[in-house]
Backbone bond lengths (Angstrom), bond angles and torsions (degrees), N, CA, C in turn:
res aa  C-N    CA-C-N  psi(-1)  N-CA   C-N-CA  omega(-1)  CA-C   N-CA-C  phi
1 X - - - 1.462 - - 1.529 111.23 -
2 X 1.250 120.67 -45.00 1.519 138.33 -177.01 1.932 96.09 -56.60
3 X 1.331 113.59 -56.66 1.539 110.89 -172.20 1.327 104.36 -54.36
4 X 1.945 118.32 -44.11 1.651 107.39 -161.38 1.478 96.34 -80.65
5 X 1.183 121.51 -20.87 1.701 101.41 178.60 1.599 109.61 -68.70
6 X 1.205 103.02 -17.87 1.950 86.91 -158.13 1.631 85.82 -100.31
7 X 1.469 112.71 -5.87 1.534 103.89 179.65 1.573 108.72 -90.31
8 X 1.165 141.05 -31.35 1.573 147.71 92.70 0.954 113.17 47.60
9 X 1.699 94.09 -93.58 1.461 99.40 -166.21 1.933 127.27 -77.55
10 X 1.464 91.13 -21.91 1.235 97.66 162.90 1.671 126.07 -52.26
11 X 1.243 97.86 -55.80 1.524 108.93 -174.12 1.639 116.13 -63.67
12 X 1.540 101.52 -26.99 1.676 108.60 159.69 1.666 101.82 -56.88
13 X 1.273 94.18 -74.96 1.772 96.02 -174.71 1.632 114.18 -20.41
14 X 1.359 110.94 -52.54 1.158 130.77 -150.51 1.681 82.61 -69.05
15 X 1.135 116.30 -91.86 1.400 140.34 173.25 1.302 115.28 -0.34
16 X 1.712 115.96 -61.34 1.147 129.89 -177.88 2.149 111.08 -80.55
17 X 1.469 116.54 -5.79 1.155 100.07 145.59 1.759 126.05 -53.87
18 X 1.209 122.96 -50.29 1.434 121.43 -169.86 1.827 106.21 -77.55
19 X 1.237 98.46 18.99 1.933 88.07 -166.89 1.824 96.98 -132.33
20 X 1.387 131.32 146.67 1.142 138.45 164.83 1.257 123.16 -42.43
21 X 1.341 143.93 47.28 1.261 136.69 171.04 1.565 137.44 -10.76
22 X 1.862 104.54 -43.19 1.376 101.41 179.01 1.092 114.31 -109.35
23 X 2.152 113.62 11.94 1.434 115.25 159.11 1.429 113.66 -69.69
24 X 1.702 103.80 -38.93 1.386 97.67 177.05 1.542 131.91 -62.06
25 X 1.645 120.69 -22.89 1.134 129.40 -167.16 1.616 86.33 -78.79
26 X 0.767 122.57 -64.03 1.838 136.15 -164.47 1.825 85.20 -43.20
27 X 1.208 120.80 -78.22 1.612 131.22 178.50 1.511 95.67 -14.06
28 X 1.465 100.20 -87.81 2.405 111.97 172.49 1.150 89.84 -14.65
29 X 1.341 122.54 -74.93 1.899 129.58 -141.98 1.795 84.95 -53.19
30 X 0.971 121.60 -83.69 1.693 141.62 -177.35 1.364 134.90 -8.23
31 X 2.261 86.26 -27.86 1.393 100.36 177.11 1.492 116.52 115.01
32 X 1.254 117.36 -31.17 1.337 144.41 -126.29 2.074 92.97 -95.52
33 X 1.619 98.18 98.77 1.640 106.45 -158.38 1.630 102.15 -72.47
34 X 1.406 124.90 -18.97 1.607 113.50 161.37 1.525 106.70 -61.11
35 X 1.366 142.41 -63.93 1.169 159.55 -151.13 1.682 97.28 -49.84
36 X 1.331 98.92 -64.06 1.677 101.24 177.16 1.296 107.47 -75.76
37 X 1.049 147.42 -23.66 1.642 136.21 140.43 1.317 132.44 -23.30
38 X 1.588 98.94 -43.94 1.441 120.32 166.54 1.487 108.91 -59.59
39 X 1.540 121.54 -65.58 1.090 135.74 -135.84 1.273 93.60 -75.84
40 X 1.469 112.66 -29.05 1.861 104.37 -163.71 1.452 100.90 -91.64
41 X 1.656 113.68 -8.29 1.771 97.92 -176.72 1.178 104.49 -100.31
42 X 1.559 134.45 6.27 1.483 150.00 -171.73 1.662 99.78 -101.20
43 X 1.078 114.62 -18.81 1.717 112.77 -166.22 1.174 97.45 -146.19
44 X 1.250 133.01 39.70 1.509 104.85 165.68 1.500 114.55 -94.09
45 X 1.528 96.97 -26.03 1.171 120.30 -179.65 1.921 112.96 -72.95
46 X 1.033 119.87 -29.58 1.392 120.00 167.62 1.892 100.26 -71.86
47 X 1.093 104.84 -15.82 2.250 98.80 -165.28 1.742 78.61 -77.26
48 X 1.164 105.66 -70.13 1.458 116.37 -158.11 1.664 95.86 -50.30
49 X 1.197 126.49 -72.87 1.481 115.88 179.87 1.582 114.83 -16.49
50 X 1.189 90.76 -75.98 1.868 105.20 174.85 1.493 118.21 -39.81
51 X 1.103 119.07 -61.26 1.499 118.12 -166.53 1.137 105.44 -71.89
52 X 1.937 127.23 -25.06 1.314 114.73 162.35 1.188 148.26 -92.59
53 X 1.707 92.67 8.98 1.580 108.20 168.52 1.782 117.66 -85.91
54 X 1.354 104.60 -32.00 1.408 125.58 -162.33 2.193 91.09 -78.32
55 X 1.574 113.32 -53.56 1.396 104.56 161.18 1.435 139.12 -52.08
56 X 1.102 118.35 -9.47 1.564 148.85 -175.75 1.142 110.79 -117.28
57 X 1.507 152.24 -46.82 1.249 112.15 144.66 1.179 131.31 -85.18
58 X 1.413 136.63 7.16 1.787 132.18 147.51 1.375 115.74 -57.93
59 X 1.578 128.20 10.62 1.623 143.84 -174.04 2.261 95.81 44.37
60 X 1.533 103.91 45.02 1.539 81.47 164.07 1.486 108.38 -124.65
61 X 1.161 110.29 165.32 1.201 140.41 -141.03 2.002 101.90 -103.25
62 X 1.363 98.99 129.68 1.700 96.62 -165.79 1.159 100.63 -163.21
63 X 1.666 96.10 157.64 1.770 91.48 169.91 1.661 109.66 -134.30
64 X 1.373 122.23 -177.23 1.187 128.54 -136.91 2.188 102.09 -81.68
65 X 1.544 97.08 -7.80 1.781 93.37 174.20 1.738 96.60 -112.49
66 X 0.949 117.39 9.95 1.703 127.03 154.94 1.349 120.35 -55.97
67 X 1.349 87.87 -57.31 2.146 112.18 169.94 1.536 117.60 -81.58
68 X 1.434 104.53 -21.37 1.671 104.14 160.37 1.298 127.61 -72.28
69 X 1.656 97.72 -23.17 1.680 91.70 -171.58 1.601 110.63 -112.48
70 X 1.511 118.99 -0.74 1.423 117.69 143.78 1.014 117.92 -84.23
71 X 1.131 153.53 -2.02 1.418 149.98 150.75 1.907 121.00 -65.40
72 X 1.665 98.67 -46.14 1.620 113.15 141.33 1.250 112.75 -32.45
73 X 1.183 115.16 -82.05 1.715 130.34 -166.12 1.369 113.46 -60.23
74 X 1.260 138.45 -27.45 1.273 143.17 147.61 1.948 111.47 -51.91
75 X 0.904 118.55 -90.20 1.429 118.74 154.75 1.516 119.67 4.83
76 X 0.901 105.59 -68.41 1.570 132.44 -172.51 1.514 110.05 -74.24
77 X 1.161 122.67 -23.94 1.331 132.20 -174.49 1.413 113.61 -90.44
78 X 1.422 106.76 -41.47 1.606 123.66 162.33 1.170 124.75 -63.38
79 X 1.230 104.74 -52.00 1.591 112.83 174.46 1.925 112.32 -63.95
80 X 1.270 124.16 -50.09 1.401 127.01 -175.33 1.530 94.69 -76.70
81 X 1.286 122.84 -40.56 1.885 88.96 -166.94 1.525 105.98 -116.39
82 X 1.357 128.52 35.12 0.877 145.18 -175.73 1.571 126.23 54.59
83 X 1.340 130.33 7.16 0.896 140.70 175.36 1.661 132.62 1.79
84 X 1.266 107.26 -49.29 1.666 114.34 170.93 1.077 127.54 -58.98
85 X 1.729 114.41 -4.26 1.611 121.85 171.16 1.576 103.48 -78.80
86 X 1.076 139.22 -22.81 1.205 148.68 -159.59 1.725 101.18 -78.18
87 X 1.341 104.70 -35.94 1.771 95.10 -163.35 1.603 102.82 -96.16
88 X 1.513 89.83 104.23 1.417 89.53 163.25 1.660 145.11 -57.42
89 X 1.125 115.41 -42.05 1.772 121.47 155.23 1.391 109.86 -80.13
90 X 1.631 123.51 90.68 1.140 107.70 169.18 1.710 140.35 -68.84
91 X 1.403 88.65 -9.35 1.607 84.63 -175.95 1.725 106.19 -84.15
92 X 1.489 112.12 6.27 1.414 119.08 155.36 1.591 123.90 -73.71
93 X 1.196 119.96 12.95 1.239 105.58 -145.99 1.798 106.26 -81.69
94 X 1.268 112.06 -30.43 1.340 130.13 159.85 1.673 104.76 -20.36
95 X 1.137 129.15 -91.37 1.457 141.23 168.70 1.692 102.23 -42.61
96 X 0.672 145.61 -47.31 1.880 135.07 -178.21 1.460 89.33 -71.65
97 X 1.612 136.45 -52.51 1.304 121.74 -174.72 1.885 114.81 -52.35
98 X 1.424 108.29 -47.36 1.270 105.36 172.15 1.417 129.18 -65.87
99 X 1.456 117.21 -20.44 1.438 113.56 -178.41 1.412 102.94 -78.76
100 X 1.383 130.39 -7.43 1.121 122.69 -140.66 1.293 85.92 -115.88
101 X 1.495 129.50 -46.42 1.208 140.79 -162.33 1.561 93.36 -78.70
102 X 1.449 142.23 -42.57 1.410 136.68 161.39 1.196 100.55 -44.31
103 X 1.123 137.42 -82.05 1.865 149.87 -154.91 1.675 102.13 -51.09
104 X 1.619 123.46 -48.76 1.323 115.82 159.21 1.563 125.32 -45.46
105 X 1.643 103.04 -57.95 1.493 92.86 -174.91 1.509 129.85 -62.09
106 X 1.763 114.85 -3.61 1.201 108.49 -145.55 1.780 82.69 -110.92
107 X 1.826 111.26 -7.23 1.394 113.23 169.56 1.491 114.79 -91.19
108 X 0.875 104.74 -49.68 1.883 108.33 157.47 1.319 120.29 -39.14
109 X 0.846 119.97 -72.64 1.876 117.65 168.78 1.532 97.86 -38.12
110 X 1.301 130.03 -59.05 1.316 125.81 -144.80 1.932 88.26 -73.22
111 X 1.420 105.20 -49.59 1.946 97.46 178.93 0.819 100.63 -55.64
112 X 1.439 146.08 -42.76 1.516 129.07 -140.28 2.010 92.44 -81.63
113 X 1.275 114.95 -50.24 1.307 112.96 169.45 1.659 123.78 -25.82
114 X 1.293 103.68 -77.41 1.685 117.42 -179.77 1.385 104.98 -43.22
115 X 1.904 119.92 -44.34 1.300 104.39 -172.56 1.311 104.07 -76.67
116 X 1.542 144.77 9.03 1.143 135.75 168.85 1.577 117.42 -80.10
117 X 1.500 101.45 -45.78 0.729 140.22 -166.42 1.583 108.15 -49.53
118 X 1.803 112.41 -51.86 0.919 109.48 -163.22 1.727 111.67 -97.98
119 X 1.478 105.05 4.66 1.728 111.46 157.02 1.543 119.11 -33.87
120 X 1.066 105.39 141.32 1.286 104.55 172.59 1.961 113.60 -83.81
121 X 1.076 86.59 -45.28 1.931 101.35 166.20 1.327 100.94 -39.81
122 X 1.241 124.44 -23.54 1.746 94.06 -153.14 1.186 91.64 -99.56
123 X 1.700 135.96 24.36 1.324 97.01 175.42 1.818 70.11 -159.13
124 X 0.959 114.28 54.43 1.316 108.65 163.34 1.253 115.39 -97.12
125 X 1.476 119.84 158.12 2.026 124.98 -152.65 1.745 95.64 -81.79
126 X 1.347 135.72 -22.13 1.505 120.52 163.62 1.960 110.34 -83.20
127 X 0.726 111.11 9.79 1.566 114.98 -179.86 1.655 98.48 -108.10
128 X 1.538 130.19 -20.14 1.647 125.36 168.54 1.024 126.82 -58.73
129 X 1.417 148.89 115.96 1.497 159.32 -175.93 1.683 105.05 -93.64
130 X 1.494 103.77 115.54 1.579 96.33 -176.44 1.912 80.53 -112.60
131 X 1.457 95.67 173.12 1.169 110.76 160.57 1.769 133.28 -69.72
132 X 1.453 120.93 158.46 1.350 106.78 -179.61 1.586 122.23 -74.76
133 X 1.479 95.44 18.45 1.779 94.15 -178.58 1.548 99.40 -106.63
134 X 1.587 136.66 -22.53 0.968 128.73 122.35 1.640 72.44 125.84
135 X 1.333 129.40 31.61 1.449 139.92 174.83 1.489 103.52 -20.35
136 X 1.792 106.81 -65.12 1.245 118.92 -154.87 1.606 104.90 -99.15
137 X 1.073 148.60 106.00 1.242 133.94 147.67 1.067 132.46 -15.43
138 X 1.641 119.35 158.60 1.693 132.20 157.92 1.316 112.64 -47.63
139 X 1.578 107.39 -65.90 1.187 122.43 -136.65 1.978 89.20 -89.92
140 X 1.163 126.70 -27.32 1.422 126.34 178.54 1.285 108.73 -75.59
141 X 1.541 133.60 -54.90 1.367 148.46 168.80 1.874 85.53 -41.03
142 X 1.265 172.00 -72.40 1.281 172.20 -78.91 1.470 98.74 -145.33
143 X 1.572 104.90 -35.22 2.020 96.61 -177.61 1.517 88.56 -98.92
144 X 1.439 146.80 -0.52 1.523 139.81 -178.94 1.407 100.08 -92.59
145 X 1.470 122.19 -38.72 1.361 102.64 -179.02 1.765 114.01 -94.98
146 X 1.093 103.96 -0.56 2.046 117.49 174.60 1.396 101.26 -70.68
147 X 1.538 106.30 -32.79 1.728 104.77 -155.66 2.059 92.91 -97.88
148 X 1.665 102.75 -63.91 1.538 97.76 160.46 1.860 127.23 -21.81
149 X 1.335 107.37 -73.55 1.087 94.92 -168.63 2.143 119.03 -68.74
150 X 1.284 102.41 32.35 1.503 118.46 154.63 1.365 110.46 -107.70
151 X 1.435 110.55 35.39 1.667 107.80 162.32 1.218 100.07 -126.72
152 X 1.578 124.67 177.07 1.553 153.66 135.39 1.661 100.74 -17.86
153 X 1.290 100.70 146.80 1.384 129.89 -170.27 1.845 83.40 -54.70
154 X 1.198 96.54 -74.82 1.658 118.88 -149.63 1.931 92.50 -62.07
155 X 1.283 113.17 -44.28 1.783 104.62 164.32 1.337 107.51 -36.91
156 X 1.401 103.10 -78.49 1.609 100.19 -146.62 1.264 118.18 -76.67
157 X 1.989 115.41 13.63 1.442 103.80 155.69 1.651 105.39 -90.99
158 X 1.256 117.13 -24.37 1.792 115.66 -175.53 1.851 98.98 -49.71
159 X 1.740 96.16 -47.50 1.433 92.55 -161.72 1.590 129.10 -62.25
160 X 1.664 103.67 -41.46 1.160 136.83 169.43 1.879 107.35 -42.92
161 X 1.526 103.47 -67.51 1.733 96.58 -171.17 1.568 89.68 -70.98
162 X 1.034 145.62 -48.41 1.403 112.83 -172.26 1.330 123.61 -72.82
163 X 1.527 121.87 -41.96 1.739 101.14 -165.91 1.592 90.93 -82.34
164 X 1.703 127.19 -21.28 1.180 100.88 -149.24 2.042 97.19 -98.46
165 X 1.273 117.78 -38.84 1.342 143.90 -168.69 1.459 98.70 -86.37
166 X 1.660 130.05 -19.68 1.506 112.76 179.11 1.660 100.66 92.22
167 X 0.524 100.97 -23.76 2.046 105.85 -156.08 1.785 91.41 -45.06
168 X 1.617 120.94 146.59 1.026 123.40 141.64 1.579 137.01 -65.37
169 X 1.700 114.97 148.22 1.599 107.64 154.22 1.313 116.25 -31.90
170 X 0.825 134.92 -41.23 1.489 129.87 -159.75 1.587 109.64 -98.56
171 X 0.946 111.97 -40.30 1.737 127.99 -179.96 2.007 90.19 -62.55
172 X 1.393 120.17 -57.95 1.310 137.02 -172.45 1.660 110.15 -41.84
173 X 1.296 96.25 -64.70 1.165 133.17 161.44 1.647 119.12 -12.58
174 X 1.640 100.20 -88.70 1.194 124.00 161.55 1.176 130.89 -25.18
175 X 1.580 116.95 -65.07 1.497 161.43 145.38 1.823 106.45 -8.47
176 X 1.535 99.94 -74.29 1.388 118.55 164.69 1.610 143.72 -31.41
177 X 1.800 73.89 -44.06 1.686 93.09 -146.80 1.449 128.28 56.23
178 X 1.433 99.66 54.54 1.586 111.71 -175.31 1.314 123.93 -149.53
179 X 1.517 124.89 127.13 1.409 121.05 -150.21 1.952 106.67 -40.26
180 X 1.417 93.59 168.33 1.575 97.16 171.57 1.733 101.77 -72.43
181 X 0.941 121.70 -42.30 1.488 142.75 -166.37 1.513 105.97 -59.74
182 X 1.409 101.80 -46.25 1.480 90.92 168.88 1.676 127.92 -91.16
183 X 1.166 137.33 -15.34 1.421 151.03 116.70 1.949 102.46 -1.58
184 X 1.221 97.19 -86.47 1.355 100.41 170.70 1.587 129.60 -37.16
185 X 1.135 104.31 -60.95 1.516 115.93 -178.98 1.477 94.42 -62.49
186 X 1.230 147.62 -41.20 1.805 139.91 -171.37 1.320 104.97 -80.37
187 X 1.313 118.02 -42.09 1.576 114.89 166.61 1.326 124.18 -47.80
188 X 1.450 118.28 -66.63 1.552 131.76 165.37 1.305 111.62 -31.27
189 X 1.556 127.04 -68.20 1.102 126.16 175.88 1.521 126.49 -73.05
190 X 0.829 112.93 -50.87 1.647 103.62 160.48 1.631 125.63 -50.45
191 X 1.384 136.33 -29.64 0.828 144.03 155.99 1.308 132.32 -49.52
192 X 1.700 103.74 -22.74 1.528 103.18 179.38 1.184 116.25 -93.85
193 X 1.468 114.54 -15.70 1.632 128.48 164.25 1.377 102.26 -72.84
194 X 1.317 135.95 -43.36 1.886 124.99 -174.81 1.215 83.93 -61.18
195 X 1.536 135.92 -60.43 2.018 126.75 -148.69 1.676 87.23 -70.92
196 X 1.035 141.20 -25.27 1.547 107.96 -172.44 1.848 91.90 -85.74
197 X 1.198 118.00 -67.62 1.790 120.77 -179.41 1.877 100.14 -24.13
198 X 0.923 114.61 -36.75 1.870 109.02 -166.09 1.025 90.78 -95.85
199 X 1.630 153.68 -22.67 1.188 126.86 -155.63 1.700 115.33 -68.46
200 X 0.996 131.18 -4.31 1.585 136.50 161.09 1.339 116.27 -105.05
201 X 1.419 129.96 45.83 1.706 121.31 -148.56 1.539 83.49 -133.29
């Protein structure tokens, strides 16, 4: 799939050397429902390129209607708020489509997270994976999330993937989109409230 898009998008590239580029944008502006017909089968293949290069080197993790539906959402963004009035050099428009189509995907991933995030499933006590050495208990894993969920939204997921999921600062971090530094600082302090709550457990 990765070869026919970039083989795609090339041949757009290619293509759209011999053709007016910022007649066509002006055409979009105009209204003109062939024009944007054009525009979206000339670039879809540059959105998708982009948004899946920019997810691939940020090391995140996606799948192939991930890149369908920021490429959607780009589309859609242009088309409803008119967007193509904005670019002043149109025969640039190639490069504003890609920055734009990076900058979406890297907000999309980040929503699609939070709305996971804020499931209740996803962190319910039969959904926890302990190890086969059985580190963590039943009955402690049940007073960690009794005592956890008396924190902040954004705590008691830091706390959860690390004491309960293993996860690193840095893995956490990442995950978030939130300094290492602050990861740290919620751990530290939250932690000293679980060691006094457990100290009879």
């Amino acid at each position: 799939m990765l070869r026919q898009a970039q083989q795609h998008w090339l041949s757009r590239i290619i293509l759209y050397m011999f053709k007016d580029v910022p007649k066509l944008v002006e055409r979009c502006i105009q209204g003109e429902k062939k024009a944007w017909e054009e525009f979206i089968e000339h670039f879809s293949g540059l959105l998708y390129y982009s948004a899946r290069e920019r997810l691939k080197r940020n090391g995140i993790a996606f799948g192939e209607q991930d890149i369908e539906d920021i490429v959607q959402s780009v589309f859609l963004e242009i088309l409803e708020k008119g967007r193509l009035k904005e670019i002043r050099e149109r025969e640039k428009v190639s490069s504003w489509l890609s920055i734009m189509a990076q900058t979406r995907a890297l907000n999309y991933i980040r929503q699609k997270r939070e709305r996971l995030l804020r499931g209740e499933e996803f962190y319910r006590i039969d959904n926890i994976r302990v190890d086969t050495q059985g580190h963590i208990e039943e009955g402690l894993l049940i007073k960690l999330e009794e005592i956890i969920e008396g924190f902040d939204e954004r705590e008691k997921i830091v706390l959860k993937m690390n004491i309960i999921y293993g996860k690193t600062h840095k893995e956490i971090a990442g995950f978030m989109n939130i300094s290492i530094n602050t990861v740290s600082t919620i751990i530290a302090r939250r932690k000293k409230v679980l060691k006094e709550k457990l100290k009879d457990f």
